[in-house]
TORLO-674486 format. One record per residue (C-alpha): y, x, z; residue in three letters; residue number from 1. Coordinates in pm, whole numbers, plus 50000, padded with zeros to 5 digits. Layout:
BEGIN
py:px:pz:residu:num
Y:X:Z:ALA:NUM $
...
***
This chain:
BEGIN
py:px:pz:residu:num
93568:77499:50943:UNK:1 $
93605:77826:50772:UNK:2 $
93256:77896:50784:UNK:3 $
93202:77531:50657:UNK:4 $
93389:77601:50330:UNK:5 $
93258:77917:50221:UNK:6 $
92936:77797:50261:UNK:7 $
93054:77489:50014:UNK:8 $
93225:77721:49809:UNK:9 $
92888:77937:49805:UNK:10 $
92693:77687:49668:UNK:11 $
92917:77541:49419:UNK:12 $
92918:77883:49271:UNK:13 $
92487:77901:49285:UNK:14 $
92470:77538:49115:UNK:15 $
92711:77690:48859:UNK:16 $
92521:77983:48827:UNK:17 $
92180:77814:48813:UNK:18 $
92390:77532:48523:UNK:19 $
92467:77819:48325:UNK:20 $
92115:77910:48295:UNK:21 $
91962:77627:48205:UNK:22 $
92186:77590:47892:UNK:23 $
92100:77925:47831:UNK:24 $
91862:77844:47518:UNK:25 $
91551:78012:47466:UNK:26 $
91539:78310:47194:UNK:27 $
91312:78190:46860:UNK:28 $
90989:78313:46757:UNK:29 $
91040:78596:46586:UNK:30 $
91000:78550:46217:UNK:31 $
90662:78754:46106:UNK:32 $
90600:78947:45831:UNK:33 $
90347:78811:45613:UNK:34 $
90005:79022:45626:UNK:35 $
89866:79197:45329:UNK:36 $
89558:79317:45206:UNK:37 $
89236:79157:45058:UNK:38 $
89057:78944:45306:UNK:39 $
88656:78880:45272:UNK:40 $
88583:78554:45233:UNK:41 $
88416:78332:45467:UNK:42 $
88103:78057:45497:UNK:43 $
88203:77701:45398:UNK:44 $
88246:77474:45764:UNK:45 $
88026:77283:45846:UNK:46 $
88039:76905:45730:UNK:47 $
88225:77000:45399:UNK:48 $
88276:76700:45229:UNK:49 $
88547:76741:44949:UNK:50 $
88657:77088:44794:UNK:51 $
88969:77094:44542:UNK:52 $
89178:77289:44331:UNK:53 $
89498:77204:44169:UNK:54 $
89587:77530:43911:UNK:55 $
89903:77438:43873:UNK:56 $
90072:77118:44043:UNK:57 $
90391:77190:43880:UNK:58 $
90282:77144:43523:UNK:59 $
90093:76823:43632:UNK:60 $
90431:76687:43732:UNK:61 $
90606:76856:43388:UNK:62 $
90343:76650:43183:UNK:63 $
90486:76341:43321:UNK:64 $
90825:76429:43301:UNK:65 $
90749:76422:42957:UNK:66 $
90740:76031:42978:UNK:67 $
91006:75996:43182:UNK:68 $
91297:76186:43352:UNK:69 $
91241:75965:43650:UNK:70 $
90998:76222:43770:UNK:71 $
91104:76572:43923:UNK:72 $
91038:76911:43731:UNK:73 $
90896:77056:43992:UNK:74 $
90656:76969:44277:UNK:75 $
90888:77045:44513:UNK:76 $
91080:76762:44532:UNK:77 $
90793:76549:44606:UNK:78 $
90592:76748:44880:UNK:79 $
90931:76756:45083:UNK:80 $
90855:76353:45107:UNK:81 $
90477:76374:45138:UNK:82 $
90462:76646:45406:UNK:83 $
90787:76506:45588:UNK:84 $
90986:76873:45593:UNK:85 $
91303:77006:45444:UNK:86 $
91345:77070:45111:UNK:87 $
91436:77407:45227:UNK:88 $
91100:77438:45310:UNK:89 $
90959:77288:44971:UNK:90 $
91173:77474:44790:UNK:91 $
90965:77799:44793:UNK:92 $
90638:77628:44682:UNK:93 $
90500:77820:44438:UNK:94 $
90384:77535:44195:UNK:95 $
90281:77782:43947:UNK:96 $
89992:77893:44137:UNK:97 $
89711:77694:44265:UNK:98 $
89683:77466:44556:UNK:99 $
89356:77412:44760:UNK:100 $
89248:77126:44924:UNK:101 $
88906:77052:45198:UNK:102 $
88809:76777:45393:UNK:103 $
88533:76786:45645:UNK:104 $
88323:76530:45833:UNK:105 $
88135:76596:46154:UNK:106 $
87999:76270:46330:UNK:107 $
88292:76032:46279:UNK:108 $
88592:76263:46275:UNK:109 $
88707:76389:45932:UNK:110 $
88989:76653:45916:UNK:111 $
89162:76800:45601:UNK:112 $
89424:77090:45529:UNK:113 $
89576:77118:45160:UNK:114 $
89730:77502:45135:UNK:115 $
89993:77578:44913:UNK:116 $
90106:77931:44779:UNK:117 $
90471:77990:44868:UNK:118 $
90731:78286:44760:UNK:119 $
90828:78381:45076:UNK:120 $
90655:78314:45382:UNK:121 $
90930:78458:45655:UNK:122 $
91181:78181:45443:UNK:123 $
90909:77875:45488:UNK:124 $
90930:78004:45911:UNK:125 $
91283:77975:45925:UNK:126 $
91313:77659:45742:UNK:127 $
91041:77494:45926:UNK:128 $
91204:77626:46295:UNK:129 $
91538:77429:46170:UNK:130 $
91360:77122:46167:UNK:131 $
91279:77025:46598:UNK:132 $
90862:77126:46543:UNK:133 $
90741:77268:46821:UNK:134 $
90607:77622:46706:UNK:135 $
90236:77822:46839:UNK:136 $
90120:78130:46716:UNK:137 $
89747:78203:46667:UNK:138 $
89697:78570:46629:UNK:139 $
89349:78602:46574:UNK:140 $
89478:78459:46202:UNK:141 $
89773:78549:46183:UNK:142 $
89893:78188:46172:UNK:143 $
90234:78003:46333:UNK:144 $
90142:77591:46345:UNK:145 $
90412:77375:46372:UNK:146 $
90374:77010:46539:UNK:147 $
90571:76753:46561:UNK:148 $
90818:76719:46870:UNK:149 $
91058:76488:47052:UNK:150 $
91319:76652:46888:UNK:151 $
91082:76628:46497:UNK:152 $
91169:76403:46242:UNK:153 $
90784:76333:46115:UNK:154 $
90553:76117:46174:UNK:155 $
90355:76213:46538:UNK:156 $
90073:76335:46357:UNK:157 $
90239:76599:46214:UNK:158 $
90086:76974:46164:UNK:159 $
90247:77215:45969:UNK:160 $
90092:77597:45896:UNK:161 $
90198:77908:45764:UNK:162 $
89959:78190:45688:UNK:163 $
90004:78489:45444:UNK:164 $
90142:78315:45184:UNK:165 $
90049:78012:45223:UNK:166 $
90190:77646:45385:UNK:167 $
89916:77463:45486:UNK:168 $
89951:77117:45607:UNK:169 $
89686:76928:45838:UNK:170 $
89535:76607:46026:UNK:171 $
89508:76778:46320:UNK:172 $
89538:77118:46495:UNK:173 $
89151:77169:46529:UNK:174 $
89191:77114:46158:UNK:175 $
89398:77363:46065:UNK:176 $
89286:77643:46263:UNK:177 $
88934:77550:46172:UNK:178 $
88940:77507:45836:UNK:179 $
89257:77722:45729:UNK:180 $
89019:78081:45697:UNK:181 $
88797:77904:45435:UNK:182 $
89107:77769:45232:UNK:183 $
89304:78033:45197:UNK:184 $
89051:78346:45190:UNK:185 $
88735:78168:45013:UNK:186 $
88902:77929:44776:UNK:187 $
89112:78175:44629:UNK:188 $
88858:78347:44540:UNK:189 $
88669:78061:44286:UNK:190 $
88728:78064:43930:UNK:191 $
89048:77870:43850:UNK:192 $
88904:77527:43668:UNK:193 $
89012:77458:43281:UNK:194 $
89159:77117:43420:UNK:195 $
89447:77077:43591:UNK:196 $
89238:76927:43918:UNK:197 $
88861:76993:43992:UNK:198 $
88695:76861:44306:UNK:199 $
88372:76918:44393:UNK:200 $
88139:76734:44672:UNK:201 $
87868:76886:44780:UNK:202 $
87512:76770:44714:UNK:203 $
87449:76754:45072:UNK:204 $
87779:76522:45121:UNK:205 $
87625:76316:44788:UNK:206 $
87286:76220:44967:UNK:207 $
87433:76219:45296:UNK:208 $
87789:76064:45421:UNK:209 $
87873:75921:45061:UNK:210 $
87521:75766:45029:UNK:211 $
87580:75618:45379:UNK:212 $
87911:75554:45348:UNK:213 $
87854:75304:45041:UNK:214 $
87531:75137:45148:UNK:215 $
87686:75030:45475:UNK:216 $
88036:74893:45274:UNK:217 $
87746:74734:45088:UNK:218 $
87605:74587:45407:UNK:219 $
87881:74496:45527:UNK:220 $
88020:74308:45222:UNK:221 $
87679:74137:45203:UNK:222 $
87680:74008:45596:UNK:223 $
88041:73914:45557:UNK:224 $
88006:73712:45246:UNK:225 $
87659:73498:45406:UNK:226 $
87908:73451:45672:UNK:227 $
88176:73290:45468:UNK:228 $
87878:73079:45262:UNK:229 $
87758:72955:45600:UNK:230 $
88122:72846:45672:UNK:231 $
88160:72682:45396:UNK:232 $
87856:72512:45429:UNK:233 $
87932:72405:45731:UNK:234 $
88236:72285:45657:UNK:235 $
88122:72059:45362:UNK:236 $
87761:72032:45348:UNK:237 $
87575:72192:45119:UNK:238 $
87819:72247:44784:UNK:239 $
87576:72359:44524:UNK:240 $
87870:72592:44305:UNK:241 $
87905:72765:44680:UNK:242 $
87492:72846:44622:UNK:243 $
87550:72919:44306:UNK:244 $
87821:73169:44357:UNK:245 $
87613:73372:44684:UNK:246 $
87323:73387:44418:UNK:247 $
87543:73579:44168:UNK:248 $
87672:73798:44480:UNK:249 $
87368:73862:44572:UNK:250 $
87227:74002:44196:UNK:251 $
87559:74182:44183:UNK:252 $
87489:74353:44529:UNK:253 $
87172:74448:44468:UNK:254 $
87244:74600:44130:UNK:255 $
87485:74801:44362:UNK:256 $
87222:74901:44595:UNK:257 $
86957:75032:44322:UNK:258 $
87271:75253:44205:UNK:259 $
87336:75413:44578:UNK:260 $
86971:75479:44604:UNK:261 $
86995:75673:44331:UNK:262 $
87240:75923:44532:UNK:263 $
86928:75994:44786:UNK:264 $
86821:76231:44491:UNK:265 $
87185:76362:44337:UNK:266 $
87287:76691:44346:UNK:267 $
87682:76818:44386:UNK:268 $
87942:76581:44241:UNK:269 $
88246:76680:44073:UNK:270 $
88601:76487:43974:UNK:271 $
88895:76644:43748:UNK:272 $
89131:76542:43635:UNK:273 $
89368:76656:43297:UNK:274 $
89734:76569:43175:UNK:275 $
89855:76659:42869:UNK:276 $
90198:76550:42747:UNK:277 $
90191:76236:42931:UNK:278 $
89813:76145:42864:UNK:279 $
89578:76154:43072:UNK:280 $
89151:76212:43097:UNK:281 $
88937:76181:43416:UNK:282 $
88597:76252:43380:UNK:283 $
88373:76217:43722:UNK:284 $
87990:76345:43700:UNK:285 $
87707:76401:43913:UNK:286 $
87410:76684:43916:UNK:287 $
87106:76570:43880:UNK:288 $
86940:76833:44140:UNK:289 $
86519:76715:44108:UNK:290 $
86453:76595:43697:UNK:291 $
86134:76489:43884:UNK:292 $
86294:76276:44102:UNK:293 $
86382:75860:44092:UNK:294 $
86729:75956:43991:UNK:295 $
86617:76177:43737:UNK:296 $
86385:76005:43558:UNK:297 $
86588:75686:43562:UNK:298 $
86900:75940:43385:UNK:299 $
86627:76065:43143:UNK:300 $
86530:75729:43046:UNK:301 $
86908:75631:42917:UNK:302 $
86913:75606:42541:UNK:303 $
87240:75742:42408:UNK:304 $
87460:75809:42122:UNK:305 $
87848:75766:42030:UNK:306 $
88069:75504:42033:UNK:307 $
88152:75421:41705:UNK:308 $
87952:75108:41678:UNK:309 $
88219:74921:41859:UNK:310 $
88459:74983:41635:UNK:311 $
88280:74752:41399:UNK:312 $
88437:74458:41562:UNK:313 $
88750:74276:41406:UNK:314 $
89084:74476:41395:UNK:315 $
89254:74198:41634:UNK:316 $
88967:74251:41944:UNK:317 $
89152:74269:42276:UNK:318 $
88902:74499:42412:UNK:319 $
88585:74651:42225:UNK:320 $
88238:74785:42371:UNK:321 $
87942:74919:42295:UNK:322 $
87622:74952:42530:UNK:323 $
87239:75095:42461:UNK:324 $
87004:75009:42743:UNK:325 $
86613:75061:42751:UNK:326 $
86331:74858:42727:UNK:327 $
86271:74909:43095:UNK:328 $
86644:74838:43191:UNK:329 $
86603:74547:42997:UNK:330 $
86314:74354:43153:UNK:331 $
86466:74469:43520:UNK:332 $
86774:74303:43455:UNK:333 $
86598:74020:43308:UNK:334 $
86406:74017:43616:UNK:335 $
86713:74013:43798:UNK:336 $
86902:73701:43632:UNK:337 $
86558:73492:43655:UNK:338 $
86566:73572:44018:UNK:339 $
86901:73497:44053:UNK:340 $
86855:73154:43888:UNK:341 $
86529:73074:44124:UNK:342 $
86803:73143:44407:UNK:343 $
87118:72955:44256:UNK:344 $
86841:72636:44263:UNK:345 $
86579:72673:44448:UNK:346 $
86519:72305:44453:UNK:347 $
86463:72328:44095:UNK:348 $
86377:72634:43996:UNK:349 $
85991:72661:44162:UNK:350 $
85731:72873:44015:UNK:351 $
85612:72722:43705:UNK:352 $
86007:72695:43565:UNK:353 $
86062:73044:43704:UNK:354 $
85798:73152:43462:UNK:355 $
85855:72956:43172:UNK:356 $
86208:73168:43238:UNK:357 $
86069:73487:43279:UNK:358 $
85855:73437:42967:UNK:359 $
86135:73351:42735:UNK:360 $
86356:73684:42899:UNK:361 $
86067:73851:42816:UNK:362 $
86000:73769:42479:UNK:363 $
86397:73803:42397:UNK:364 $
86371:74123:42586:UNK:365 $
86112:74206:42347:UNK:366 $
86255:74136:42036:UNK:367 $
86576:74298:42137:UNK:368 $
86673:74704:42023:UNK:369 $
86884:74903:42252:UNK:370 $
87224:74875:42104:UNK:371 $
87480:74589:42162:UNK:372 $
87850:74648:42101:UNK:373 $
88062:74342:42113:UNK:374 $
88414:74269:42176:UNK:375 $
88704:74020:42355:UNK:376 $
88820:73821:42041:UNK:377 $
89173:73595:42069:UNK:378 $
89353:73490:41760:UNK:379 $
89578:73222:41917:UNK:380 $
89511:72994:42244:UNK:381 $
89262:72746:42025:UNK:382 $
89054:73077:41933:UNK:383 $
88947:73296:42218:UNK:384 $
88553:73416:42271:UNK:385 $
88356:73664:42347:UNK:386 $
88124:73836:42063:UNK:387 $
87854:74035:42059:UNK:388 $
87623:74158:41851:UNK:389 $
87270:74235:41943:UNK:390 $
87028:74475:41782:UNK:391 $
86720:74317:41695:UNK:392 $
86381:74380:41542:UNK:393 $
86349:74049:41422:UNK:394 $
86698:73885:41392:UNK:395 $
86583:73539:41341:UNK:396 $
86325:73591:41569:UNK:397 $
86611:73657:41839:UNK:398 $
86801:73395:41725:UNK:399 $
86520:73114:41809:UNK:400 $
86461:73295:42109:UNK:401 $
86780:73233:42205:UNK:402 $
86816:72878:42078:UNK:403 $
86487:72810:42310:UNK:404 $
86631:73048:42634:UNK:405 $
86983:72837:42613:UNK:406 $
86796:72485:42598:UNK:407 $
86553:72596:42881:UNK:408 $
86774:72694:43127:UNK:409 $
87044:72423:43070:UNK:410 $
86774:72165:43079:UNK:411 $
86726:72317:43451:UNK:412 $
86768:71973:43713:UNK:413 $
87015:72151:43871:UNK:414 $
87221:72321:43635:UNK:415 $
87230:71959:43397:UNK:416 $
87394:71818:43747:UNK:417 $
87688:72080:43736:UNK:418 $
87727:72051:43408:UNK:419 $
87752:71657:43430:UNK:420 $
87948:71689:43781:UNK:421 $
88220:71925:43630:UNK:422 $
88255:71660:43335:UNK:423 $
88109:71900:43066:UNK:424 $
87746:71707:43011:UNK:425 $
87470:71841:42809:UNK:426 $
87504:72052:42574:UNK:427 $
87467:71938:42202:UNK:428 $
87253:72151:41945:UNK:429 $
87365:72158:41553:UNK:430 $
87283:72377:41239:UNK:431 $
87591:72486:41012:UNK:432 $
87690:72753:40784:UNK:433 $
87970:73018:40866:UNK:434 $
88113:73229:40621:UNK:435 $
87801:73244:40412:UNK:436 $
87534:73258:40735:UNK:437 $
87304:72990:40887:UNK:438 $
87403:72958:41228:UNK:439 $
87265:72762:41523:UNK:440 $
87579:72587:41720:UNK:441 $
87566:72479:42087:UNK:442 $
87868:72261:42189:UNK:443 $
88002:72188:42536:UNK:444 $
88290:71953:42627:UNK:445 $
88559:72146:42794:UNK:446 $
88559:72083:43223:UNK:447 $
88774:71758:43295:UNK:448 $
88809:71528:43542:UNK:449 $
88629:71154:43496:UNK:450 $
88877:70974:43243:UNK:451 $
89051:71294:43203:UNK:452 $
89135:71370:42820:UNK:453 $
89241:71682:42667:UNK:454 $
89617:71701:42632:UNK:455 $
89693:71743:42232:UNK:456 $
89639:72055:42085:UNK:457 $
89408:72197:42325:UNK:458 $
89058:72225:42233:UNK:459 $
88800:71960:42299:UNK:460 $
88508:72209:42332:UNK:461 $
88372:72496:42380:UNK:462 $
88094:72686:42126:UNK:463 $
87826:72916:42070:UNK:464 $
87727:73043:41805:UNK:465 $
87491:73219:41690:UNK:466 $
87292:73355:41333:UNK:467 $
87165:73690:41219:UNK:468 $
87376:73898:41042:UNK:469 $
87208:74224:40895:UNK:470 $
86948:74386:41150:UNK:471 $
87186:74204:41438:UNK:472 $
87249:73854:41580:UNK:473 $
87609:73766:41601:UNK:474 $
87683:73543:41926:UNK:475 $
88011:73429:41973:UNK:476 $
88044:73205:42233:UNK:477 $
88442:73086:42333:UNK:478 $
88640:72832:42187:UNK:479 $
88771:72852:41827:UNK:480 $
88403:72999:41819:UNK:481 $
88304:72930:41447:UNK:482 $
88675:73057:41301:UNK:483 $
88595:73390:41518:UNK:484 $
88277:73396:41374:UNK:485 $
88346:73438:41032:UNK:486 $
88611:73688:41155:UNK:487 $
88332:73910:41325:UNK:488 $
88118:73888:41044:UNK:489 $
88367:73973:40812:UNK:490 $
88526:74253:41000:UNK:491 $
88462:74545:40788:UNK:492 $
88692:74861:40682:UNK:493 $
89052:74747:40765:UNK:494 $
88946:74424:40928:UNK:495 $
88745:74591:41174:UNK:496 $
88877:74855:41431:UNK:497 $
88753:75154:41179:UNK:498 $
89097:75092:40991:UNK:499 $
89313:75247:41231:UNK:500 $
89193:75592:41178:UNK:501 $
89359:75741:41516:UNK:502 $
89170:75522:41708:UNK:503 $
88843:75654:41546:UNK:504 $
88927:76016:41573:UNK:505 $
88981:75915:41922:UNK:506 $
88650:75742:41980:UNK:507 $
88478:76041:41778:UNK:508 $
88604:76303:41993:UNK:509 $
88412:76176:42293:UNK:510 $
88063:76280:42085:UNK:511 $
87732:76133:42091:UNK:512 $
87606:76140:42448:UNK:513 $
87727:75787:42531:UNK:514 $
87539:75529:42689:UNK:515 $
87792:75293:42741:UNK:516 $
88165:75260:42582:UNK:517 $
88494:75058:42603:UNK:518 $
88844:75053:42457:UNK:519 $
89154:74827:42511:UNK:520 $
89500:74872:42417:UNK:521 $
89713:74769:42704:UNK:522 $
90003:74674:42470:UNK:523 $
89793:74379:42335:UNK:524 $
89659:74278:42662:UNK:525 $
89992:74292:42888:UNK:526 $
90189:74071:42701:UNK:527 $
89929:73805:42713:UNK:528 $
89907:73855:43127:UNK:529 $
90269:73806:43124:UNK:530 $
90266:73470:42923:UNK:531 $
90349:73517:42572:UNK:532 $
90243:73411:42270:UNK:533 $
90107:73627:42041:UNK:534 $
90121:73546:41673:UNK:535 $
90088:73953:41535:UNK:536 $
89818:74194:41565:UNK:537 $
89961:74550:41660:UNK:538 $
89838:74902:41637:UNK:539 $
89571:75001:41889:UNK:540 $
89836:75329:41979:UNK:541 $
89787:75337:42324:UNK:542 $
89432:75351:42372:UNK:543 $
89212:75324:42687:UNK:544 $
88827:75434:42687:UNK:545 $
88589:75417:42955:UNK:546 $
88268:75572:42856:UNK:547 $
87978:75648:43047:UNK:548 $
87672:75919:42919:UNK:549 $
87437:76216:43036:UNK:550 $
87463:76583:43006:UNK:551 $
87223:76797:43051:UNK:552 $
87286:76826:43403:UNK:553 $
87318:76473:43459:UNK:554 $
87560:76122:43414:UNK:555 $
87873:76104:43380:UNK:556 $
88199:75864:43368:UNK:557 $
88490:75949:43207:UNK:558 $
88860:75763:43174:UNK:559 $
89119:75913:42877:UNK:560 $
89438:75722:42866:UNK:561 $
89666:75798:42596:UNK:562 $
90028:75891:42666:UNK:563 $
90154:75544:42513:UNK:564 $
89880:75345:42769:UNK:565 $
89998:75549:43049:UNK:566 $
90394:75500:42932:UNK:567 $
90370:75171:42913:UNK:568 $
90204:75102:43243:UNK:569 $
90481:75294:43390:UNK:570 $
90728:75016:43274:UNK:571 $
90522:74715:43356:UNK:572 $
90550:74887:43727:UNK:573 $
90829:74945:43758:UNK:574 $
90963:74603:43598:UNK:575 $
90750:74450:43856:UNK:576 $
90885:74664:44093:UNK:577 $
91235:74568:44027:UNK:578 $
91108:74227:43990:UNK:579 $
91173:74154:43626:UNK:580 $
***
């Protein structure tokens, strides 16, 4: 019995023992001190698809917080949400100093790392061991990678690295300790950009993955839109507008295509980005690596200049443009819209009225120069058109050309059915005068259903028309569309756009290498998208301009939105955030 106990006794004691042990916790990494020294740099990895290079992140946030004191002074704050760790950890970003980001593609796996320079590296460890990551060391580098754990608050996917003085987060492991060397030795060593962001894809990425990449979300929008024309089709027989609407999807998609192929010949791409105060410019442009090549050529042939011209339409215009276009890239787009007709109704379109088409496209083609600027006119909810004015050789010329293209194509079988099926009829053809010019007026009853009358005060149809004006032809076609004629053709000095003088300076600053060039001012837009009536033209002060031109090294597309634009965005969000 004795014997019996002890041995009880004994083993109480080794369970005790061996409890004691396992609560025991194991001893931390020890924190290392950060490596110094230059490092060579090495080769770029293989499948680099994306390089970047923010020079500062924190004065990219400061230029907001210019706007509003909604957003953080530092960069700090907003990494700790991004990259799921402490603010402890966040805290000793070094947002002064630039951050580098790559992305890599090999087969169908992509992996990234952004690195970060921090103040003190042995500070980021012990932050980062606080937080439940499970922590590996990689010697050969000199890098500790943290992944998420049981015990982690992240998302799984987590992967955390420090190196030197950097924090580098990750997609994967493989990532990080792949791609880490080139981001923090080579990068560092490239000449810190003049914007705030640069990124740069390689030519190899442009003609490879990206050219892919886009033909097949081509493809696929292509298959998956026959697919929902066969359906519907199917579903009610063969609905002409359904026809009508593939056609146009199809011209659009092929316009898309010729654009991609282009990228078969393109050298490196490259995307920055700049705030100042609030405002803010993006300008995306591609080499042009072969001037021999389709893609070249095609760039060379783009006629160009500034874009002024489209600030010769009225001082009320809602949005403002101004385009030049070759000979060439006018008879291929011609092309384009007669084949798109012939497809829209093919019943009625056959060869001989797909030539009579082609040969009135071609003579207005013909008697067309490169430069049409034109704008989004609305003075009220009776006067709202669209107005152009096209360069011409021959103004009158253009004008019967025009008259003649617009009766040919409506007389089409099966465009005079949807006309009469949607309750709008054939169009009617007058003569009148407008504010001293002879203009050519085509009328169209407004869509309605059979017995259906418009309610009062809403117009009863809708107008173009068109005269020559100078070395152009003024079109407006909308309703209201004789009133907004005389207002395009008397739009000069303060009744044109040229009377706000900041918005010119503006327009002039972007130079002469436009080939193609638009400007809105959100706060006369917005308030129409949200309902209300406007009775008072305002100031064009928060300016938006999309051009797109050449360089000598190739095209390019650029976005400047003015602080005001970008302010007042802000509050639309976040009043339709907050659901007012």
């Amino acid at each position: 019995m004795v014997a019996f106990r002890r041995t009880v006794f004994g083993a109480a004691l080794a369970l005790v023992a061996l409890g004691s042990a396992c609560k025991k916790e194991t001893p931390p990494l020890p924190v290392q001190k950060a490596a110094e020294g230059p490092e060579t740099a090495v080769p770029a990895p293989e499948g680099l698809m994306l390089e970047g290079i923010v020079k500062a992140p924190d004065a990219i946030v400061s230029s907001f917080r210019a706007i509003t004191p909604l957003v953080p002074d530092r960069i700090a704050p907003l990494l700790a949400d991004v990259l799921h760790v402490s603010r402890e950890t966040t805290d000793e970003v070094d947002g002064t100093k630039p951050a580098y980001f790559v992305l890599v593609r090999r087969g169908i796996e992509t992996q990234f790392v952004l690195a970060l320079h921090v103040k003190d590296p042995g500070k980021v460890l012990a932050a980062l061991g606080k937080q439940g990551l499970a922590r590996t060391e990689d010697p050969s580098q000199g890098l500790s990678i943290f992944e998420a754990s049981q015990a982690s608050v992240g998302p799984r996917g987590q992967v955390i690295g420090v190196r030197r003085s950097f924090l580098i987060a990750a997609s994967t492991v493989t990532g990080l300790k792949d791609l880490a060397p080139f981001a923090t030795r080579t990068m560092p060593t490239r000449a810190l950009p003049k914007e705030d962001i640069a990124l740069t894809v390689p030519g190899a990425a442009m003609r490879g993955p990206v050219k892919d990449a886009l033909h097949a979300a081509i493809q696929e929008t292509s298959a998956r839109r026959k697919d929902l024309v066969a359906k519907a089709k199917s579903d009610a027989g063969p609905v002409r507008a359904v026809g009508a609407l593939d056609a146009i999807a199809e011209y659009t998609a092929r316009s898309n295509e010729r654009l991609v192929s282009w990228l078969a010949d393109a050298g490196d791409g490259h995307l920055t980005v700049t705030t100042a105060g609030g405002s803010l410019s993006i300008k995306g442009d591609i080499d042009v690596a072969n001037p021999e090549s389709p893609f070249g050529k095609q760039v060379a042939s783009w006629p160009v200049g500034d874009g002024t011209p489209s600030l010769t339409m009225p001082a009320g215009a809602l949005l403002a443009f101004v385009g030049r276009s070759s000979d060439e890239a006018r008879a291929e787009s011609s092309k384009d819209f007669a084949g798109m007709l012939a497809a829209m109704y093919p019943d009625d379109v056959g060869a001989k009225e797909k030539a009579k088409v082609d040969e009135f496209l071609g003579a207005w083609d013909k008697a067309r120069s490169e430069l049409t600027s034109g704008a989004l006119l609305y003075e009220g909810p009776t006067r709202l058109a669209l107005a152009f004015r096209l360069g011409a050789k021959d103004p009158a010329a253009l004008g019967k050309l025009t008259k003649d293209a617009l009766s040919t194509i409506l007389a089409i079988k099966g465009v005079a059915q949807g006309l009469t099926k949607e309750g709008i009829g054939a169009p009617r053809f007058a003569t009148a005068n407008v504010a001293g010019t002879a203009v050519d007026v085509m009328s169209l009853n407004m869509p309605h259903k059979p017995g259906e009358k418009p309610k009062p005060g809403e117009p009863e149809t809708a107008d173009v028309v068109f005269g020559p004006v100078g070395g152009d032809l003024v079109v407006v076609a909308g309703v209201g569309s004789k009133e907004l004629f005389a207002t395009v053709v008397e739009a000069k000095e303060a009744k044109s756009l040229k009377g706000y003088s900041s918005l010119e300076s503006y327009v002039k600053g972007l130079g002469g290498s436009l080939g193609a060039f638009a400007t809105f001012a959100p706060s006369r837009i917005l308030p129409l998208a949200s309902g209300a009536a406007i009775t008072t033209t305002t100031a064009p002060i928060d300016p938006v301009m999309i051009a797109v031109g050449k360089t000598p090294k190739g095209p390019f597309l650029s976005i400047d939105v003015s602080r005001n634009a970008v302010e007042l965005a802000g509050r639309f969000a976040l009043g339709a955030a907050m659901g007012k």
